[in-house]
C-alpha positions in Angstrom: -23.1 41.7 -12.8 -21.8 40.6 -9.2 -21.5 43.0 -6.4 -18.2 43.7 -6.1 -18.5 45.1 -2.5 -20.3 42.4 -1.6 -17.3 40.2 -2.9 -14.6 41.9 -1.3 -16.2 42.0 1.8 -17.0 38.1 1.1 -13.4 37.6 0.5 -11.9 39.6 3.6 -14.6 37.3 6.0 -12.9 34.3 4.5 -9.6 35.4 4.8 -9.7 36.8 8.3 -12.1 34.3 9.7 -14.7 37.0 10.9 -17.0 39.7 9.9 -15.0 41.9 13.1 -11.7 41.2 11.3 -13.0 41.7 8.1 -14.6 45.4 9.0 -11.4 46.5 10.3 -9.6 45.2 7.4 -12.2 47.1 5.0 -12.0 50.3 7.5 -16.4 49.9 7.7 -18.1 48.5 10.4 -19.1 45.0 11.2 -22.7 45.6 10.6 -21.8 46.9 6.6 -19.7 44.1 5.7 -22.7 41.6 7.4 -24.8 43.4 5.3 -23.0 43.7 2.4 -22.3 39.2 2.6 -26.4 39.4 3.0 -27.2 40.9 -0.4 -24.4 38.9 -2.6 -25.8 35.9 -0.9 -29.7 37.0 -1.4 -28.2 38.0 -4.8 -27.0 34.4 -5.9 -29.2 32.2 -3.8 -26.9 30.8 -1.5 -25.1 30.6 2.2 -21.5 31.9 1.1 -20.5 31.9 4.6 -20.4 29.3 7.3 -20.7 31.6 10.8 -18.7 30.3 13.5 -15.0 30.9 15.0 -13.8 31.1 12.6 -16.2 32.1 9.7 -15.1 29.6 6.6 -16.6 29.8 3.0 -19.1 27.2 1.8 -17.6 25.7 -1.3 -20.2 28.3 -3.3 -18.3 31.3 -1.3 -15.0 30.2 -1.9 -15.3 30.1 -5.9 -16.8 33.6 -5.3 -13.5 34.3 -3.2 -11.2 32.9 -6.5 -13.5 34.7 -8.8 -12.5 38.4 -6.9 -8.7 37.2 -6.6 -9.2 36.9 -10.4 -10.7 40.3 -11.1 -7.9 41.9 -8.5 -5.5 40.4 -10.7 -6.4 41.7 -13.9 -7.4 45.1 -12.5 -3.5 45.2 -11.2 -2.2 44.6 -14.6 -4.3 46.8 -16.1 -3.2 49.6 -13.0 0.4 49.0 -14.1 -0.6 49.6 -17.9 -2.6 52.0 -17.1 -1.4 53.6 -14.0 -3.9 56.7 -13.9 -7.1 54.7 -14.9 -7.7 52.7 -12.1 -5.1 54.6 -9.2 -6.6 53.6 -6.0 -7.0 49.7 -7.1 -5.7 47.5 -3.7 -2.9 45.1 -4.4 -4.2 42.1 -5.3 -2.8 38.8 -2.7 -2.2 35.5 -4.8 -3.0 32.4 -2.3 -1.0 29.4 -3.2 -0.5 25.7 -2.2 2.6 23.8 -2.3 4.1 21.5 -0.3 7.0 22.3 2.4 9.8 20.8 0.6 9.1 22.6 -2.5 8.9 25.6 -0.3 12.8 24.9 1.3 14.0 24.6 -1.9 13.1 25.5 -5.5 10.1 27.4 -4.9 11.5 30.5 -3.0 13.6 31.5 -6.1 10.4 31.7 -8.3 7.9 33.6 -5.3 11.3 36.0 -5.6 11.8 36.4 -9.5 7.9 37.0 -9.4 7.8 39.3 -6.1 11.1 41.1 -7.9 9.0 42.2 -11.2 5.1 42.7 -9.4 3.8 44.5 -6.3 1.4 41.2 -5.7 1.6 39.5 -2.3 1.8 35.9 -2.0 -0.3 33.7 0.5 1.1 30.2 1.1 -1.0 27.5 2.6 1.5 24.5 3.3 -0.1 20.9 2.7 1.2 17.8 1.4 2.0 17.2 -2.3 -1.0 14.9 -2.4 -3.3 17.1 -0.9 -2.6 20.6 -2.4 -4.5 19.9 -5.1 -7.7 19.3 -3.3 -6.9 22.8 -2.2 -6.8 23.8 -5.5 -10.3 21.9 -6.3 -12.0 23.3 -3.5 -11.1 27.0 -4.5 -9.0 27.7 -1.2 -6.3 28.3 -3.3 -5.6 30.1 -7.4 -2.9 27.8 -7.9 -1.0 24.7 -6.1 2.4 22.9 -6.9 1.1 18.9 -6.7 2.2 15.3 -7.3 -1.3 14.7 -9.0 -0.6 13.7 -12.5 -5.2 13.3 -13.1 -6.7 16.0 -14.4 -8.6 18.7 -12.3 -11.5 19.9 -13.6 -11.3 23.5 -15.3 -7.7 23.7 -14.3 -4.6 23.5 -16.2 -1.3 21.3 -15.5 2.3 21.7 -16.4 4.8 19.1 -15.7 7.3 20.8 -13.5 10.2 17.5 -13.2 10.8 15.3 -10.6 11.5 15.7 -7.0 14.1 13.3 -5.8 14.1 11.6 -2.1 16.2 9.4 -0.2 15.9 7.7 3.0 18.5 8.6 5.7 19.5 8.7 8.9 22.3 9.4 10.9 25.3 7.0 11.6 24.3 5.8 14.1 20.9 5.0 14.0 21.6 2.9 11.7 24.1 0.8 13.4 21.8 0.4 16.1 18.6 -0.7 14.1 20.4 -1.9 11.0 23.5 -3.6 12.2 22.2 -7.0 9.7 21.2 -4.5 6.9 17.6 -2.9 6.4 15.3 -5.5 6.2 11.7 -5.2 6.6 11.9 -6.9 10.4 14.2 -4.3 11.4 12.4 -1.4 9.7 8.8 -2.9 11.8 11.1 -1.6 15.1 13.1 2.0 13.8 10.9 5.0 14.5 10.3 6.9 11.9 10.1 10.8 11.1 7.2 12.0 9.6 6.7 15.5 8.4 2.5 15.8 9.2 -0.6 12.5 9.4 -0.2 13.5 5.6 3.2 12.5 4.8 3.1 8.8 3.0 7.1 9.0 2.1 8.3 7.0 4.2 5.6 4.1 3.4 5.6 4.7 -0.4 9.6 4.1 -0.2 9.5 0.8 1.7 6.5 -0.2 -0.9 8.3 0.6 -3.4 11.5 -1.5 -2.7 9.4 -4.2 -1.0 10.5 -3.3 2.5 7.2 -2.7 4.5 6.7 -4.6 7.9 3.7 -7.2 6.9 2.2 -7.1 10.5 2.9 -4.2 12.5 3.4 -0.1 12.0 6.6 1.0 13.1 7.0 4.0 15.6 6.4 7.0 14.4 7.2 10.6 15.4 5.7 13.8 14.0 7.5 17.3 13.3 6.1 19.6 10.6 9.0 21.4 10.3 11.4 20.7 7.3 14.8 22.0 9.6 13.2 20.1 12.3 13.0 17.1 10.3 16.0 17.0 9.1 17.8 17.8 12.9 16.0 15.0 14.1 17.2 12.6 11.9 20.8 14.1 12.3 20.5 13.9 16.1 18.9 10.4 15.8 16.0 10.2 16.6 14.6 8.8 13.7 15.4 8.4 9.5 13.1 9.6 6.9 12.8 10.8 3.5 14.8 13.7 2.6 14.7 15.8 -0.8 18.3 14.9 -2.2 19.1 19.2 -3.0 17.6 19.6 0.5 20.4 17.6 2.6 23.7 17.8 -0.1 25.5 19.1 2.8 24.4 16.6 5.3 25.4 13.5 2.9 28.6 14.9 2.3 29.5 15.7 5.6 28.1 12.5 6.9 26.4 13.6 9.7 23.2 11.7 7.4 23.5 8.8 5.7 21.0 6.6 3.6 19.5 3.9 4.7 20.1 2.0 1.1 21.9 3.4 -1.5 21.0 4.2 -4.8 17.3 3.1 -3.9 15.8 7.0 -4.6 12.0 7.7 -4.5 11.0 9.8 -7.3 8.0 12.3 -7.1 6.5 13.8 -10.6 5.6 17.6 -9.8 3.1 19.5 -11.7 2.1 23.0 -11.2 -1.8 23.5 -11.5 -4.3 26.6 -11.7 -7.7 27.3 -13.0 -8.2 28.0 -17.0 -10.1 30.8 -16.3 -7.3 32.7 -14.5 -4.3 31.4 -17.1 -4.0 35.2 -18.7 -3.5 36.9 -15.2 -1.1 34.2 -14.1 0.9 33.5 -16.8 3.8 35.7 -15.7 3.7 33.6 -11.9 3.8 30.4 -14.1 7.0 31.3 -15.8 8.5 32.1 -12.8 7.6 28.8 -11.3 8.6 26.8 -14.3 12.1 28.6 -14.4 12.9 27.9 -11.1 11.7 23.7 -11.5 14.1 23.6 -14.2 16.5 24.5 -12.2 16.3 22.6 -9.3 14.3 19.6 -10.7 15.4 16.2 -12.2 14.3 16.3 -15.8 10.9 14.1 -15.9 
C-alpha cells in the first residue's frame, strides 16, 4: 500500500510549487511535508520531486499526483453515498486541459452542469488543442479536450464533433491588404493574429486552401487572449481564425468579415482521460459530451 500522507503532501508540492506552500496548505510544517516526500520516494525508489522555484514533479511524481486525484475522487463519491463514513474527506480538485476556445464557448456550460450537481473544484490549464493532450500523457492533467484523433496510451477517447473556424478580419483590413483578392502574395505581407507560438490556425487554413506564402513568413502578432484576439482583429490590426459560434455577432454586424467565404477550417474534438479513472469521471464526461452536442458541428 502507498503512503497516502506521503501522496497528499506529494501532490500539494506539485500543485503549489514548494514544500513552504505546500505546509501551509496541509496546516504542518515544511520540515513534515519534506519528510513525508522523503519516505514515499525511499518507498518507491525514485526522485518524485524536481527542487527548484518552483518545485515540479518528475514524470514518476506526477502519475503518483493523478493516482491521489483518483483516490480523492472515489473517496468523494463514496462521502456523498455515504456521508457519515468518511466525514472529514477534503474535496477532491479535478485538473483539466482544454484549449481557450473550447473554454469561450461550449465548455463552460458542461464545468457548470458538472459544478451544479458535485462539490469538486475544477483546475484548468489552457494550452492548445494540439498540445493538451501531451498534458494528458504526461499526467499534468486527469483529463484534456484535444484535436488528437491517435490513441493515448491507457486513456480513453470520445469523439466530441467538430469545431468550426473561419478566417476574418475587419473591413478594412482587408481593403487595404486584399484590394486584388487574397492571394498568397498578399497574405506573405498581412500580419497575422496568433493566439500563443502554439497556435498553427492560421497556417493550417492557408495550407489547406493552397494559400501559404512559398518564401517568406508573414508578420505575426501574439495575444493569448480569446476577447483580445478577437478586438484586435475588429480594430484591425490583424485577421485570424475565429470559432464560427465565437464571433456570430461580429459577422452579422460586420464589424468582422472573412477573408474567403465558405472556405471554413474544420477541427475534430475528442475528449480524453485515463482508463483507470473512467468510473470516477463518468458523471464529468456526460457533462462534457452534453454540452459538445450542443455547440459542436456533428462529426
Amino acid at each position: 500500500m502507498l503512503d497516502y500522507a506521503g501522496l497528499e503532501a506529494l501532490a500539494a508540492v506539485v500543485r503549489e510549487g514548494s514544500f513552504e506552500r505546500a505546509a501551509r496548505r496541509l496546516h504542518v510544517t515544511s520540515s513534515a511535508v519534506s519528510q513525508r516526500v522523503k519516505q514515499l520516494e525511499e518507498r518507491v525508489g525514485q526522485v518524485l520531486i524536481l527542487r527548484g522555484s518552483p518545485c515540479t514533479g518528475t514524470e514518476a511524481g506526477k502519475r503518483l499526483c493523478l493516482h491521489a486525484e483518483q483516490v480523492a475522487l472515489l473517496e468523494n463519491e463514496l462521502r456523498r453515498s455515504n456521508p457519515d463514513l468518511l466525514s472529514d474527506t477534503p474535496i477532491p480538485t479535478l485538473k483539466l486541459a482544454v484549449n481557450a476556445d473550447s473554454l469561450s464557448t461550449w465548455f463552460m456550460d458542461a464545468m457548470a452542469e458538472f459544478t451544479a450537481g458535485s462539490n469538486e473544484l475544477l483546475d484548468l490549464r489552457i494550452d492548445d488543442q494540439d498540445h493538451t493532450a501531451q498534458r494528458l500523457k504526461e499526467g499534468e492533467v486527469i483529463a484534456a479536450v484535444t484535436a488528437t484523433a491517435t490513441t493515448i496510451a491507457g486513456c480513453n477517447t470520445w469523439p466530441l464533433g467538430t469545431m468550426r473556424y473561419v478566417a476574418a478580419a475587419s473591413p478594412h483590413y482587408v481593403e487595404q491588404y486584399f484590394p486584388d483578392g487574397v492571394t498568397p502574395a498578399a497574405l506573405a505581407l498581412a500580419p497575422i493574429m496568433t493566439y500563443d507560438r502554439n497556435d498553427k490556425l492560421q497556417d493550417r487554413w492557408m495550407h489547406q486552401y493552397g494559400l501559404q506564402a512559398a518564401r517568406s513568413a508573414p508578420p505575426r502578432h501574439f495575444i493569448p487572449s480569446n476577447y483580445g484576439y478577437v478586438r484586435a482583429c475588429e480594430v484591425g490590426m490583424g485577421w485570424g481564425m475565429h470559432p464560427t459560434v465565437l464571433i456570430e455577432q461580429q459577422l452579422a454586424q460586420g464589424t468582422l468579415v472573412e477573408l474567403v467565404p465558405r472556405k471554413p477550417l474544420d477541427v475534430p474534438m475528442y475528449w480524453a482521460h485515463p482508463r483507470s479513472a473512467q468510473a470516477s469521471l463518468e458523471r464529468l464526461t456526460r457533462c462534457v459530451m452534453s454540452a459538445a452536442k450542443r455547440w459542436l458541428e456533428a462529426a
